[in-house]
Structure formats: structure tokens, C-alpha cells
Steps between C-alpha positions, in 0.01 A plus 500: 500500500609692836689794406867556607546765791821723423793469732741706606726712220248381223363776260141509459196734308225587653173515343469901543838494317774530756843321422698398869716301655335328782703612834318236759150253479207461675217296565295653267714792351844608364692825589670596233766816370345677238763480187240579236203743519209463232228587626336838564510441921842683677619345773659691790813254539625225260322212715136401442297155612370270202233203584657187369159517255597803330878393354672342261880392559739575248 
């Protein structure tokens, strides 16, 4: 089963336990807004890059 790729304005999870809203795709990635922050990494801004291989949409 091929796995869905987020689009824009969905909500996703990352594996490493960061909730976001995804702000624009890629080929192989998603840049999303940080909304939700559980894991023990800090993040200089509120934008990070998730491979599509490491979410889950919500």
C-alpha cells in the first residue's frame, strides 16, 4: 500500500514526536510550523523539515 504524502494545511506527527501543520511539500520532504513540541530537541524557529517516511497525518 503506497502511503499518502501530506498536502498543504494538513496536520501531521512525526516519528520523533513533533505535531505541525505542513506549510509547503516537496519531493521527498515536508516543511512544516512547529505547533506541538514533544520531544527533547529545541528548535531555533517554529519551522523544521520532516521526510515523508517519518510522519503520520492527522
Amino acid at each position: 500500500m503506497k502511503m499518502r504524502i501530506a498536502d498543504i494545511g494538513d496536520e501531521i506527527v512525526s516519528n520523533k514526536g513533533i505535531k505541525g501543520k505542513v506549510e509547503m511539500v516537496k519531493e521527498n520532504s515536508v516543511i512544516i510550523e512547529i505547533l506541538e513540541n514533544l520531544s527533547d530537541r529545541e528548535y531555533v524557529n517554529n519551522r523544521t523539515v520532516v521526510s515523508h517516511k517519518n510522519y503520520v497525518i492527522i
